[in-house]
Each structure stands twice: as C-alpha cells, then as structure tokens.
C-alpha positions in Angstrom: 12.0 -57.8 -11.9 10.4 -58.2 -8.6 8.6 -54.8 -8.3 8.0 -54.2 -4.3 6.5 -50.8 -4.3 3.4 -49.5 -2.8 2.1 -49.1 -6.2 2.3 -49.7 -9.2 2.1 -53.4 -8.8 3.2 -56.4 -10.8 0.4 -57.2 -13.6 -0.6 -60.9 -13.4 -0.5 -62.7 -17.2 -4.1 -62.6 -17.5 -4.3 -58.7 -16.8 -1.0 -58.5 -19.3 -3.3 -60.4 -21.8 -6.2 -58.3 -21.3 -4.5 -55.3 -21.9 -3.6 -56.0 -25.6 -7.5 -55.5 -26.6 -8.5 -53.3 -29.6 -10.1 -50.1 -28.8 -13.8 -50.0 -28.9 -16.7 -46.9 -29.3 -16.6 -45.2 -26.0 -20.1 -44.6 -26.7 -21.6 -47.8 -28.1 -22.5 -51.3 -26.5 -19.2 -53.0 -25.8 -18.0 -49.9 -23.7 -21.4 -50.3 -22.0 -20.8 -53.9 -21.1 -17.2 -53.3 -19.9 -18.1 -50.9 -17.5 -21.1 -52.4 -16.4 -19.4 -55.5 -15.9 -16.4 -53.4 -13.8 -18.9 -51.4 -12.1 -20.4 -54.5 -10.6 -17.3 -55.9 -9.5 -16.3 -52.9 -7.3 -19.3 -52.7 -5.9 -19.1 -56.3 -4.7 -14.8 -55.7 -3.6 -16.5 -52.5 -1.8 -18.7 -53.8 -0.2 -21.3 -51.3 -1.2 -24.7 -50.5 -2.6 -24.2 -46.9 -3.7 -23.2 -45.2 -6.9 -19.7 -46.6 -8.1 -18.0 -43.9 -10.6 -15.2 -44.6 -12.5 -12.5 -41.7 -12.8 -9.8 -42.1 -15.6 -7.1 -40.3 -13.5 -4.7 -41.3 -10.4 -5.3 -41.2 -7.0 -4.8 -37.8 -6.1 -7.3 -37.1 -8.5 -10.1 -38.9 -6.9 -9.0 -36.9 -3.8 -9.5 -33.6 -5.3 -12.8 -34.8 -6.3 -14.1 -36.1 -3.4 -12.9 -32.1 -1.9 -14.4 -30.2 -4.6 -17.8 -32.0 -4.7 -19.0 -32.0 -0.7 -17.3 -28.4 -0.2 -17.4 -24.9 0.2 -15.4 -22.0 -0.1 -15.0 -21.4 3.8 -16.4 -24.4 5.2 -14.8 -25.5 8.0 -13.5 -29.1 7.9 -11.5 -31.5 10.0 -9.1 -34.0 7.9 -6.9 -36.4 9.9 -3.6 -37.5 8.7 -0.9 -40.1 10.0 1.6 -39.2 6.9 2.0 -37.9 3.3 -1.3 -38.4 1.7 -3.7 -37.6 4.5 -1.3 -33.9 4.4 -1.9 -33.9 0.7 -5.6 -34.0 1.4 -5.0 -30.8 3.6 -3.3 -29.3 0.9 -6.0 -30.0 -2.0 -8.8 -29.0 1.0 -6.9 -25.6 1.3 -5.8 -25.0 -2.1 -9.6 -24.8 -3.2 -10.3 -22.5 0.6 -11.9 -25.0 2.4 -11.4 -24.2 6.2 -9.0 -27.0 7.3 -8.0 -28.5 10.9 -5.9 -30.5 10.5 -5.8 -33.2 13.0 -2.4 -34.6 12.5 -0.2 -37.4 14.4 3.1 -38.7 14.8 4.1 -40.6 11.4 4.2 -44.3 12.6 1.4 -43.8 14.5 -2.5 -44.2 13.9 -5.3 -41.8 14.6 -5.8 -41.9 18.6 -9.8 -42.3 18.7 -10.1 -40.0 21.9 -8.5 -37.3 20.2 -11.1 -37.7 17.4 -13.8 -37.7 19.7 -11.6 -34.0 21.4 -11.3 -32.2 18.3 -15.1 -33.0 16.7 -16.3 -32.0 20.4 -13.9 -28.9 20.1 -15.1 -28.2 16.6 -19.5 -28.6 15.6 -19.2 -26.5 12.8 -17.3 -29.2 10.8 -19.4 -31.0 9.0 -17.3 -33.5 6.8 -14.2 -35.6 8.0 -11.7 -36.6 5.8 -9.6 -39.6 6.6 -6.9 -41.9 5.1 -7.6 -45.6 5.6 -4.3 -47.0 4.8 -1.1 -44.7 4.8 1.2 -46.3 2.6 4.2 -43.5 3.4 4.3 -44.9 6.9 3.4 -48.2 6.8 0.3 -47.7 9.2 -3.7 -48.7 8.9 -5.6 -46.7 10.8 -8.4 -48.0 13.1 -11.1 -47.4 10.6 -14.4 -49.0 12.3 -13.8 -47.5 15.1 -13.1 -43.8 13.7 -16.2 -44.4 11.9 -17.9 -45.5 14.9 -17.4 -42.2 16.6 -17.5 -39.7 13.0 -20.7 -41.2 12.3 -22.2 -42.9 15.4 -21.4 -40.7 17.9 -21.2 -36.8 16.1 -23.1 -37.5 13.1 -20.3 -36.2 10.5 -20.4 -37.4 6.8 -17.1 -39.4 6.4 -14.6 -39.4 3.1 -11.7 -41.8 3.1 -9.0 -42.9 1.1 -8.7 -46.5 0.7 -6.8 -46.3 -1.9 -4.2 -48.5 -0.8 -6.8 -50.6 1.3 -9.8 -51.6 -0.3 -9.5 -54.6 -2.0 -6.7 -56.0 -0.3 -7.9 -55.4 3.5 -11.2 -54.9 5.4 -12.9 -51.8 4.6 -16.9 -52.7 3.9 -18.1 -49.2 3.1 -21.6 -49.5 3.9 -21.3 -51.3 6.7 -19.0 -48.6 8.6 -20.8 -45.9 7.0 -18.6 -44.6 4.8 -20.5 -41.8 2.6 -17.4 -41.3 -0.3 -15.0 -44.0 -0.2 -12.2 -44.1 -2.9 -9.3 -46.3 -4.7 -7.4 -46.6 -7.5 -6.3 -49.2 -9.8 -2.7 -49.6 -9.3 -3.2 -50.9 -5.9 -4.4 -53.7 -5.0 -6.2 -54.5 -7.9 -3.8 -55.6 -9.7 -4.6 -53.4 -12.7 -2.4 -50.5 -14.3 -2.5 -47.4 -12.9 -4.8 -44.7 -14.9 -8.2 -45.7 -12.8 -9.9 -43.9 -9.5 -13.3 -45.5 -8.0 -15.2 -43.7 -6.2 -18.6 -44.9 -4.1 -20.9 -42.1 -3.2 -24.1 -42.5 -1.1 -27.5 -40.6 -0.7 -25.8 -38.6 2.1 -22.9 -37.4 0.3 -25.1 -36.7 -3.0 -26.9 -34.1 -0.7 -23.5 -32.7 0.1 -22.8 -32.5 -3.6 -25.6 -30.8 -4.3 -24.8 -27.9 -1.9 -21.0 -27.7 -2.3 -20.3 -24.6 -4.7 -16.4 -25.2 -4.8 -16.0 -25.2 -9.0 -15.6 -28.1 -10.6 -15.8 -29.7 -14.5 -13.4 -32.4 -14.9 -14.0 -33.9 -11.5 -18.2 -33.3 -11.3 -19.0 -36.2 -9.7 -22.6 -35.2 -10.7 -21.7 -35.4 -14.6 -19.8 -38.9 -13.8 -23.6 -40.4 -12.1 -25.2 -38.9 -15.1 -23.2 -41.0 -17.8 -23.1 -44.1 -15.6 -26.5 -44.3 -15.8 -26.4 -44.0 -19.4 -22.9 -47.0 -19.0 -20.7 -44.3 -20.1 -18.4 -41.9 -18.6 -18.6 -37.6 -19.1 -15.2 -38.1 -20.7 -13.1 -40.1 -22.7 -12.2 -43.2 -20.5 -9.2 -45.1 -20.3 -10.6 -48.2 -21.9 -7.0 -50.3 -21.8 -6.7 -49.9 -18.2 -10.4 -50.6 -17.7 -9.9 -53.8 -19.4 -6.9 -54.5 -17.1 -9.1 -53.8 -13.9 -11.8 -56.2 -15.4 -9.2 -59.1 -15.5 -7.8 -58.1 -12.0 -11.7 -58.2 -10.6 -11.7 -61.6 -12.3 -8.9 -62.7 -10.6 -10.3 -61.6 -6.8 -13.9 -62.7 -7.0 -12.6 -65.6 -7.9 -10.1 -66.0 -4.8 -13.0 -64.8 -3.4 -12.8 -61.6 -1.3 -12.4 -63.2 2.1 -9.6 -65.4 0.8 -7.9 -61.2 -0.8 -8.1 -60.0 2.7 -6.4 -63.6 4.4 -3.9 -63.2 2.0 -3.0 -59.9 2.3 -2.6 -60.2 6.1 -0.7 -63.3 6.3 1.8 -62.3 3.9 2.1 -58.7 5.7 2.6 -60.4 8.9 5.5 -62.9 7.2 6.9 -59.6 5.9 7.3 -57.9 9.2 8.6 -61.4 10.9 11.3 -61.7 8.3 12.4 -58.0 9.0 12.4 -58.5 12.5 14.6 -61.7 11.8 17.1 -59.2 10.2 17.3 -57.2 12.9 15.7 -54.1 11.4 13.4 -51.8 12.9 9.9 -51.2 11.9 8.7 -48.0 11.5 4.9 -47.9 12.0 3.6 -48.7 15.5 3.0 -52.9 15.3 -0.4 -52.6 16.6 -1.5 -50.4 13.5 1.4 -52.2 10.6 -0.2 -52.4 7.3 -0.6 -55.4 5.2 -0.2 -53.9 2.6 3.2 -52.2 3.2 5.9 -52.5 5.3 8.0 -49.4 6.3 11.5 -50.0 8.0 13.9 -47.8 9.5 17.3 -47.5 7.3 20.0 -48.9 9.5 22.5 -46.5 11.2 25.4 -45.7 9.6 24.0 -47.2 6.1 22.7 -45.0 3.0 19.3 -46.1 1.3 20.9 -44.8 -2.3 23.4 -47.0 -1.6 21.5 -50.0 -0.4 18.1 -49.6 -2.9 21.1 -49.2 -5.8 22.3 -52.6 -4.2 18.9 -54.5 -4.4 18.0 -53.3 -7.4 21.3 -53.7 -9.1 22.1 -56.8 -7.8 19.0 -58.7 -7.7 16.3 -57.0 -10.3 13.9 -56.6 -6.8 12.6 -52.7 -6.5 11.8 -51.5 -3.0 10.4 -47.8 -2.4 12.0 -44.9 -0.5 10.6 -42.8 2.4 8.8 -39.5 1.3 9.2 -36.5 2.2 10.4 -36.0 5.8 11.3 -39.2 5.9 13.4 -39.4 2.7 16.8 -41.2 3.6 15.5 -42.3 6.9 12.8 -45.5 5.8 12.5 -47.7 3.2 8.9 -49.6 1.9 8.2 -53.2 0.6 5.0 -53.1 -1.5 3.7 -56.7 -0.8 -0.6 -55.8 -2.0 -2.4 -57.3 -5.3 -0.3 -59.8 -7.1 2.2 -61.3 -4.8 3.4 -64.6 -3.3 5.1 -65.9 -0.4 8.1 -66.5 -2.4 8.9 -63.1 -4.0 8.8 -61.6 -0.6 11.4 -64.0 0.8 13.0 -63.1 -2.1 13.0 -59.4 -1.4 14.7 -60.6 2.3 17.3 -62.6 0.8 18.3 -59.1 -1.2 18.0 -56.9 1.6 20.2 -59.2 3.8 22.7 -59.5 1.1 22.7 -55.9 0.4 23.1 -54.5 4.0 26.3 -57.1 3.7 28.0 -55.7 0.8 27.1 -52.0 1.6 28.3 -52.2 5.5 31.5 -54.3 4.3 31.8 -51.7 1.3 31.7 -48.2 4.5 34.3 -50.5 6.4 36.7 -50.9 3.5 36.4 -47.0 2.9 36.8 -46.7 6.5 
C-alpha cells in the first residue's frame, strides 16, 4: 500500500526491524541508553540546545502540554491559526480558561506578518504566542522566521509552535528563531510510529512554567525534566515506538539533515507540478505550499468518497480527506519522512486514472 497521508507515515525496513525488540526495564540502564541516544538525536534534528522531553502520547497531547505548563487561568493569550490545528490549540487554550484571541486567517492562506505586528500592538497584556508552523489541514507553511522575527524581536513575546508536521522534514532551527517551546511528534516526519511527542523547552519558557498555575499531572513538563535528568521518563514510556524513532533518527543524521530538508522540498515541489499537470487546483496560496503536504481542491462535479474509494480500491495508494469545513471539498497527499520520487508519481498516475473512471462513471448515470 502506498500510504499518502499527512501522518502516519510508511515505516522504512530498518524502523520495521527495530520495532520487533524485547522489552527492557523502564528503569534500568538499557532504557537509559535508548533515550539518551534519542534525546540527542532530536536535539541535533531541532536544532536546539535546550531541554528535549520525550512525551508518550500524540500530538494533541504535546499541545495541551505546552498550554497547561506556561498558563494561567485568565491570562490573556494570542494564538494564530491558518486551519484545523492552530483552532484546536484555541480550543485546548480555552478549555483550561486561558484568555484567547484568536488571530485567525483564511484557510489557504499564511499568517500575514503586519497583522501580527496589529494585534500584539493592539494587545500588551499577552504575553505568550501560540503558533502552528506547518498546517497540514491546508497544505500551507507559515512564514516562521519572520513571525518569530517580530514575536520575539520586535514585542518580546515568549513563542510556542507546533512543528509537528515540520521539524525534521523542513527548516525550523529552534534556537536560532527563538523558539522558547517547540514540539513534534513521531509519526511525521520521522519516520517512526505514532505514540511519541518531543518537546524543546528553554530557560525562558521554564520561567513561564514555574508561574503557570493551570493544573497539570500527566503533562508536567516539570516532572518530564526531572526524570530526564535521571534518563528516565515520570511515566511508563512507549519503549517500542522509542525504538522505532531511534532507527528513523539513524536514518536522517545519516542523510544528513540538510540533505532531509532538500528532499522534502524537491519532492513537494514535483508534487504540486504534477497536480498542476492534471489540471487541478491547489488549495493553499503557492507562495506558502507545504512540502510536506499537498492540499487540492476536489474537482467540480466529482465526489471525494467516490474518487478516494477509486484510488484506494483500485490501486492500494491512500490519500487523506479535507477536515472539517473543508470535508468533501480538498483532498491531501502526505509526501514527508519516508518517501521517493516514484511513489508520488505513482499516487498521480492513480489520481489521473481515478478522475477518469469516476467522471466517465457520473456521465453514464447521467
């Protein structure tokens, strides 16, 4: 099957491999040289000196601990979204009574930097700004460097983002733009199962932690640096995936990181050429198009259930649907971590063929 979602991704055979290992004492030295060993390698694909914490959860779970450790009850608190996940952040943010504005722009569209620059002008009690690096349910990567160029340089705001569909597959060095929490999570682009959230917290955002009074047990990033320092985790870890992410950190420090990031944007940019050689429609504004994921606009007059069943059906190749709002109306190829030139042109040759069958099936019914 060629899997073409925005995660989970294909597992390369040496990941596969890896995750057949026995278990081991969570608590004794070959769990200590596993996440030492993993530790250092996200540090290196984050480009970052600070504190590295391993969650075992998804995604959304490193999100809701990024809010509940540099928050308040009632603190105000600007988050910026281009799509689904930068709302779900508003949602998590609000759900634990944090004061949100919500910044939001046309889905398609990246983060105009002027308007950032209006609403933390508009707005100097915020103090932390929460924004998605790479929104995967639009097919757009924001500006980053130069939203952090005006959170940080200009206003002086601690910065959160979720790269958790960008780091390690494009740009994003955290220290260098100042990121204070940055996040990911293993079914990315890491080639790894999903199960895994890293987080990078720096001195800044420790500060924040040690002020924020939103509860928290689970998620305390606090307890998380305690542990690491001992190389273990507060909790019981998910030591199969971890071994899967240690054979998918192999696999890019030895492409070496610069060679990830090439990668990933020459094969985004071959994706978008052959869609445009179709004579679809992209979705996300071309100046901001992800290379990571590619969102199209569904055809007039042609149903996504029917042309997903086609693909899928018909050639084994898996493409992901438009959320929410846009349910019905986009369609996603997933083309980060493990993936080649030729799976992609096989993922055209099925989308071609499918848009054949299904148009020539509505004429026949017609």
């Amino acid at each position: 099957m060629n899997l073409r979602v925005p995660g989970p991704t294909p597992l390369p055979d040496p990941v596969l491999d890896a995750l057949s290992g026995q278990m081991i004492n969570h608590r004794g030295p070959e769990f200590a040289e596993l996440i030492g060993v993993v530790t250092d390698g996200l540090k290196t694909a984050f480009e970052t000196s600070n504190d590295l914490l391993v969650l075992t959860c998804s995604g959304t779970g490193a999100l809701e601990a990024a809010v509940t450790n540099v928050l308040s009850p009632g603190e105000r608190t600007l988050v910026i979204t281009i799509g689904v996940f930068g709302d779900r952040v508003v949602e998590i943010a609000t759900a634990y009574g944090a004061d949100v504005v919500r910044l939001g722009f046309p889905y398609g569209s990246a983060a105009d930097p002027d308007k950032v620059h209006e609403a933390l002008r508009a707005e100097p009690s915020v103090n932390t700004v929460f924004v998605t690096h790479n929104e995967t349910s639009t097919g757009v990567t924001n500006d980053l460097e130069a939203l952090a160029g005006i959170i940080k340089g200009e206003f002086n705001k601690m910065l959160v983002v979720d790269g958790i569909s960008s780091i390690g597959s494009i740009p994003c060095p955290v220290d260098a733009w100042g990121i204070d929490v940055a996040m990911s999570g293993s079914q990315k682009g890491w080639m790894a199962p999903p199960g895994l959230a890293m987080v990078s917290v720096n001195q800044r955002a420790w500060e924040a932690v040690e002020k924020a009074t939103i509860p928290r047990f689970y998620f305390d990033l606090a307890r998380a640096r305690d542990a690491a320092a001992k190389d273990q985790t507060p909790w019981t870890p998910g030591i199969t995936a971890l071994y899967g992410l240690r054979a998918g950190l192999d696999l890019m420090l030895a492409e070496g990181l610069g060679n990830v990031h090439q990668r990933h944007a020459r094969i985004g940019a071959r994706t978008r050429e052959l869609v445009r050689e179709m004579g679809l429609e992209l979705f996300a504004d071309p100046s901001f198009a992800s290379d990571t994921v590619t969102a199209i606009k569904v055809p007039q007059g042609v149903e996504w259930k029917a042309l997903s069943g086609h693909i899928r059906e018909q050639h084994d190749v898996v493409l992901a649907g438009g959320q929410g709002s846009l349910s019905g109306k986009i369609f996603r190829i997933g083309h980060l971590g493990w993936v080649t030139d030729d799976e992609i042109d096989q993922v055209a040759e099925s989308i071609k063929s499918a848009l054949a069958a299904v148009r020539g099936s509505s004429v026949a019914a017609g």
